[in-house]
Backbone bond lengths (Angstrom), bond angles and torsions (degrees), N, CA, C in turn:
res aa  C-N    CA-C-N  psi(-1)  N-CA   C-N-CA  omega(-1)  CA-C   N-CA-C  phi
1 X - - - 1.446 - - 1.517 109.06 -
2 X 1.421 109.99 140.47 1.501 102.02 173.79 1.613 110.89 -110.26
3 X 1.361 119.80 -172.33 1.449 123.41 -153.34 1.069 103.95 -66.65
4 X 1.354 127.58 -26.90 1.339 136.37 -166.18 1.320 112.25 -76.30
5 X 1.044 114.37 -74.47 1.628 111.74 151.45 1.170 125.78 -46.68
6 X 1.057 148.89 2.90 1.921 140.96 156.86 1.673 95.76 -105.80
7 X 1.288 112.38 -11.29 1.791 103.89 168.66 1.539 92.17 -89.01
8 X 1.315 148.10 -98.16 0.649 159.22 -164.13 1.948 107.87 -19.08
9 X 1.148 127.91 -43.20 1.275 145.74 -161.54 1.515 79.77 -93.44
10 X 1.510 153.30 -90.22 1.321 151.24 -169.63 1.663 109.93 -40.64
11 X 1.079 108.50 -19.48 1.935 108.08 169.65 1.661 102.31 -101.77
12 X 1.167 123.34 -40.18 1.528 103.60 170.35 1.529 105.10 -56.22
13 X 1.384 131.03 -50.72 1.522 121.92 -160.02 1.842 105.27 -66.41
14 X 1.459 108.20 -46.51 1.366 122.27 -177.82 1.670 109.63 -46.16
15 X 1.383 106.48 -33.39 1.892 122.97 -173.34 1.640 89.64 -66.03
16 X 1.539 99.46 -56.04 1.163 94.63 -131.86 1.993 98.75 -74.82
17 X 1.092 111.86 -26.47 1.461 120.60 -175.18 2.275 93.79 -70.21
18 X 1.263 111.72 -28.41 1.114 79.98 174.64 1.538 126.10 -103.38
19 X 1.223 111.13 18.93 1.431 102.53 -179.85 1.845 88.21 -114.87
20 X 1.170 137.37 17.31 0.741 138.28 135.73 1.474 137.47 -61.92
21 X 1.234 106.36 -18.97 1.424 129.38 -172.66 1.286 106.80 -63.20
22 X 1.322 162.89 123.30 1.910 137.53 150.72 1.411 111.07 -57.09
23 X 1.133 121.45 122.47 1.862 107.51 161.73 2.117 94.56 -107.52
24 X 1.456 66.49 175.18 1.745 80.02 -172.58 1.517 101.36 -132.51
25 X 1.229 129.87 162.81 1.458 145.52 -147.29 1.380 83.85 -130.24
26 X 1.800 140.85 138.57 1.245 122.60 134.67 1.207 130.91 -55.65
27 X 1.626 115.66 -28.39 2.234 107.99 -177.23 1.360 82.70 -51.70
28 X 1.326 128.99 -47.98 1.693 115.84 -147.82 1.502 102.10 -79.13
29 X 1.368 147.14 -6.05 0.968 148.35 135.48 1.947 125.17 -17.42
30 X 1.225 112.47 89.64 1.212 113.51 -174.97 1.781 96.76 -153.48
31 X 1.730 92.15 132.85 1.749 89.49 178.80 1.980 86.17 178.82
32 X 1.412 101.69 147.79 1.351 106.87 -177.70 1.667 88.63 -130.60
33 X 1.714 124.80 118.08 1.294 124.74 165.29 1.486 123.15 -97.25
34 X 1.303 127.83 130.72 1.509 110.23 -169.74 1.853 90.76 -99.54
35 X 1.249 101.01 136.14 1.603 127.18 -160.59 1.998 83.87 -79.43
36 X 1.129 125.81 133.21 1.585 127.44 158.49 1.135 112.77 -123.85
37 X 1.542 130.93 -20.12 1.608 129.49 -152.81 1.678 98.55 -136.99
38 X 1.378 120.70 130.65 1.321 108.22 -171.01 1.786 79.51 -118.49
39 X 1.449 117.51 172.73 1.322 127.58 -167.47 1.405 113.22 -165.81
40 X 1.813 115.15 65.37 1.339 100.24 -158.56 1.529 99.44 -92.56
41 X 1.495 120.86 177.98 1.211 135.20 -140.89 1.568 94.21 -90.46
42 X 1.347 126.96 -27.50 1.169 125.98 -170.96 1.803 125.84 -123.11
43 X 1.132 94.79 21.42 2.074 109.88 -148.66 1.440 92.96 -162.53
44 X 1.549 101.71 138.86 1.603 99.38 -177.60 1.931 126.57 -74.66
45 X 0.824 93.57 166.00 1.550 114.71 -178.68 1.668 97.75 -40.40
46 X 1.329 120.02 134.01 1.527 123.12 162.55 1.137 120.26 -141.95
47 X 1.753 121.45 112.40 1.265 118.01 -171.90 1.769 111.66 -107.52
48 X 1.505 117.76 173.35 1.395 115.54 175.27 1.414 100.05 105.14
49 X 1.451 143.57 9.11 0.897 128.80 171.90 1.529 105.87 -88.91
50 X 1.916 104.91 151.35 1.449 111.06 -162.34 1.001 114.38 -119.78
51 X 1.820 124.11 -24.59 1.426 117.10 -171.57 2.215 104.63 -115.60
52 X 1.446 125.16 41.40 1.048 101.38 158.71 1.308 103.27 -118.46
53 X 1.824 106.28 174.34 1.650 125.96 164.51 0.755 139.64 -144.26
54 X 1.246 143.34 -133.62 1.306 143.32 -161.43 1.774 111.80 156.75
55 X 1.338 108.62 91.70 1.447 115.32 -152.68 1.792 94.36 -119.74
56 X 1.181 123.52 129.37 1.183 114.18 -167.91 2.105 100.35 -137.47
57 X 0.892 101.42 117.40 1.769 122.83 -176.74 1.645 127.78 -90.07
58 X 1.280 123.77 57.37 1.397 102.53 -155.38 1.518 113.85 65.26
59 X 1.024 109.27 -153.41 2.119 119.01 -177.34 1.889 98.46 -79.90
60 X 1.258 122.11 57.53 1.482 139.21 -176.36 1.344 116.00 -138.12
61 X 1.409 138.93 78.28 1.139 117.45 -173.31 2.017 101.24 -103.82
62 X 1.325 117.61 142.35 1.598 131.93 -169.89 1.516 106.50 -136.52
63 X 1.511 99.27 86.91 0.888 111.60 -176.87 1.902 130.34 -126.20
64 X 1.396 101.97 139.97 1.661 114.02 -161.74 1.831 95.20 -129.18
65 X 1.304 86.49 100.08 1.854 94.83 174.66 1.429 93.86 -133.16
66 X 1.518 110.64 165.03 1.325 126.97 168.22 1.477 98.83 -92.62
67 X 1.725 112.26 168.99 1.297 102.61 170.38 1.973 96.52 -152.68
68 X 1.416 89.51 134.87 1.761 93.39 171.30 1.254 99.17 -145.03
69 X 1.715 79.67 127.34 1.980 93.98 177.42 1.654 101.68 172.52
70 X 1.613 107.35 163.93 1.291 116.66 174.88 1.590 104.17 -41.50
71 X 1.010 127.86 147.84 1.873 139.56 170.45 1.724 103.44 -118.35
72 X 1.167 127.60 97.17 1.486 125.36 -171.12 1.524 106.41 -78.29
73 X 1.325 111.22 -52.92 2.128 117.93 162.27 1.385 98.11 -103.40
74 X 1.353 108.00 114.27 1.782 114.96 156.00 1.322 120.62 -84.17
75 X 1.836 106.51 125.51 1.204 99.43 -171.87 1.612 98.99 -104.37
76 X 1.197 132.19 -171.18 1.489 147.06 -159.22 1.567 99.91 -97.98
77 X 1.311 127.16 152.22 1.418 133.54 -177.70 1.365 114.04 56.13
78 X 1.661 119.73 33.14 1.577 115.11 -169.31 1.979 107.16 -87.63
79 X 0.933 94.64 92.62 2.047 129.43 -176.56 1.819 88.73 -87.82
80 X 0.981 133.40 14.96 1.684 108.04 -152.88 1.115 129.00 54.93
81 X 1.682 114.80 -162.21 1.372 87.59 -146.14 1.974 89.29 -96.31
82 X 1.556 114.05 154.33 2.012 106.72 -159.79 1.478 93.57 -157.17
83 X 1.344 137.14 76.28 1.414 130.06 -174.30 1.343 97.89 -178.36
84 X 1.996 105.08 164.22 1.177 107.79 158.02 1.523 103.25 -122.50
85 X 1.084 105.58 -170.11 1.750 105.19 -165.30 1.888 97.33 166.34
86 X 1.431 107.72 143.25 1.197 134.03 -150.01 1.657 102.26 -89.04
87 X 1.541 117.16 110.03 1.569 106.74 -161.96 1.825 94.97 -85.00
88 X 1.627 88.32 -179.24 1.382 92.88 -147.78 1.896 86.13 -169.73
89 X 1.645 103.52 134.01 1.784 114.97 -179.61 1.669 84.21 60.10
90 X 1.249 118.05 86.09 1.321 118.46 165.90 1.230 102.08 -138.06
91 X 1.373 116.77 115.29 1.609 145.46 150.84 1.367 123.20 -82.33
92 X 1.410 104.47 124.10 1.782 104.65 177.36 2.023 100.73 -124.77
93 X 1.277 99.34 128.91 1.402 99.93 -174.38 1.410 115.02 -146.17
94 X 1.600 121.43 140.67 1.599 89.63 -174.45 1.330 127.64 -86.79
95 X 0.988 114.82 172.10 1.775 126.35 -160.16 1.322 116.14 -55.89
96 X 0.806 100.20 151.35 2.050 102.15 156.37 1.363 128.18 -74.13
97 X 1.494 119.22 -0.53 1.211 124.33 166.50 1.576 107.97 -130.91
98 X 1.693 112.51 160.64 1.239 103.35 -151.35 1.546 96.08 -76.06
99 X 1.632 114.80 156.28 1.139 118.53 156.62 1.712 110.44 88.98
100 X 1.514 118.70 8.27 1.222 127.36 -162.34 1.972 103.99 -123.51
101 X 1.482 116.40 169.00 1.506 102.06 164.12 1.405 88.70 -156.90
102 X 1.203 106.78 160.90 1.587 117.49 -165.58 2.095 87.11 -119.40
103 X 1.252 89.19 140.35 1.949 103.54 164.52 1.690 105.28 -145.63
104 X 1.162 88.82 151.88 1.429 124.57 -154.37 1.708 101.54 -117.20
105 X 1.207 144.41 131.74 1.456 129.22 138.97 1.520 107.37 -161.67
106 X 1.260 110.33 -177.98 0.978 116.55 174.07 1.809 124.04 -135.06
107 X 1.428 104.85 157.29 1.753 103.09 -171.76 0.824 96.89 -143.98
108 X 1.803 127.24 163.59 1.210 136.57 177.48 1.549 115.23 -149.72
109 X 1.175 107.69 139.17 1.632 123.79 -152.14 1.861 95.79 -130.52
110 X 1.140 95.80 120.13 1.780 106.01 175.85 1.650 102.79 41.45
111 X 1.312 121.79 -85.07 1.115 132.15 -159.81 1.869 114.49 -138.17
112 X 1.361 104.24 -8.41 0.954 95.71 168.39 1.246 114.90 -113.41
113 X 1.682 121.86 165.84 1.307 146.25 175.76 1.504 116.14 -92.41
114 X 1.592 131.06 117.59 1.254 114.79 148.43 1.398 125.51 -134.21
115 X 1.186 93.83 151.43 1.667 130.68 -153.21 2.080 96.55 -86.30
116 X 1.089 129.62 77.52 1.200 128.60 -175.39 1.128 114.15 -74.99
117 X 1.760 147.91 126.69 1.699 129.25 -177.01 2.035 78.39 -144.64
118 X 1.640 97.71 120.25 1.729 104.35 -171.49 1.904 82.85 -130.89
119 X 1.408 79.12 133.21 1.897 95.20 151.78 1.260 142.86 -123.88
120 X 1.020 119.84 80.79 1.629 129.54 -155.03 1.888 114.08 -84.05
121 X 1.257 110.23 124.66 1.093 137.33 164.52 1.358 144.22 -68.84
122 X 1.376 130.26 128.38 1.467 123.77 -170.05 1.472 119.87 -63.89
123 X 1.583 124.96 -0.51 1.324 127.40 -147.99 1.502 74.97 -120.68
124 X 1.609 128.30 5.83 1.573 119.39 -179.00 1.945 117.45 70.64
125 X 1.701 100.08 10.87 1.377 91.44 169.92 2.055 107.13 -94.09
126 X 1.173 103.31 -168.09 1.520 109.16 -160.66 1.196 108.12 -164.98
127 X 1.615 110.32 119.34 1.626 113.51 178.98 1.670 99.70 -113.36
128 X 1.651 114.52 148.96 1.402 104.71 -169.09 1.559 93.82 -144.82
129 X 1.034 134.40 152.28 1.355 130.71 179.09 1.593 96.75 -145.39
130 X 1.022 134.17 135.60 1.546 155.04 166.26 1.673 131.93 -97.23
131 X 0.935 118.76 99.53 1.106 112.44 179.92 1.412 138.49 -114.27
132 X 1.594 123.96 76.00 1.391 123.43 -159.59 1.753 117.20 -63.61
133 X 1.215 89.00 139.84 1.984 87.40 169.89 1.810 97.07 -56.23
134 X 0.953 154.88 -12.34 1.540 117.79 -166.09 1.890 87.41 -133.72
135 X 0.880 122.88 52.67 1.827 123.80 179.98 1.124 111.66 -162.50
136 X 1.030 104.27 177.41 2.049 125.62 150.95 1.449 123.55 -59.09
137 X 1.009 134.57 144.84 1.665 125.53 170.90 1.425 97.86 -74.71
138 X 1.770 109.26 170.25 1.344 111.17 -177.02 1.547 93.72 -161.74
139 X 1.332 118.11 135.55 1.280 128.37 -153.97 1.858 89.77 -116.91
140 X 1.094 114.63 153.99 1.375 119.69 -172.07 1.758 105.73 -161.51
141 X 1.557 136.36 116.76 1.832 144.89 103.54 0.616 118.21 25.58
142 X 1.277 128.18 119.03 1.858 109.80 148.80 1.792 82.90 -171.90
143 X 1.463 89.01 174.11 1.407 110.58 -170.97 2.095 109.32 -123.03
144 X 1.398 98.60 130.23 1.916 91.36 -161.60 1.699 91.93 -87.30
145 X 1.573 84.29 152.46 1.672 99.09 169.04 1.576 93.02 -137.85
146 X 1.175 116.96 157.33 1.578 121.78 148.82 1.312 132.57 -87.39
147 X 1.415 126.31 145.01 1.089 117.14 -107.99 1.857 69.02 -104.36
């Protein structure tokens, strides 16, 4: 074989692995998860909860989680987590397991920062982990519906 042909053959494979790839758009980002399992970083596992979520709109995330964990700066009106707020550094990529995609973003509420890292599943389950600038992370269940 000459160069031409092993170049030529390394850009067909290179094509072809990336349009193989899925990417995802955030506008197209739409999914409402109802939160059941809270998992804070320092306090055991508690499942059976019925009324929180995590509803995400395009660059909109509306979100109602509980939260238990160390608080390093306490801010005023701390209800858990009860707001929406405009995401922002949002990555959508697919998963490390088949059939899954991991998103990334971030929101910010009065004074605090959070650090969102979700992995959503084809079977409609949902892993979410939270991570505020002034706390503990807190990992949270739930099962996706559209909204």
């Amino acid at each position: 074989m000459n160069s031409l042909n092993i170049r030529n053959i390394l850009l067909s494979l290179v094509l072809t692995i990336l349009l193989a790839v899925p990417t995802y758009a955030q506008d197209e980002l739409r999914f409402r998860a109802d939160i059941h399992t809270i998992s804070p970083q320092s306090y055991p596992t508690q499942a059976g909860l019925t009324e929180f979520y995590l509803a995400i709109d395009g660059d909109t995330a509306d979100i109602y989680l509980p939260y238990i964990g160390q608080v390093y700066m306490p801010t005023f009106g701390n209800d858990g987590l009860n707001f929406k707020a405009k995401c922002t550094d949002t990555t959508i990529i697919p998963g490390k397991k088949k059939d899954s995609r991991e998103i990334s973003f971030t929101v910010r509420n009065d004074i605090v920062t959070y650090r969102f890292s979700i992995t959503m599943y084809a079977n409609n389950t949902i892993y979410v982990h939270v991570q505020p600038s002034n706390a503990q992370g807190c990992s949270y269940i739930g099962t996706i519906r559209t909204p």
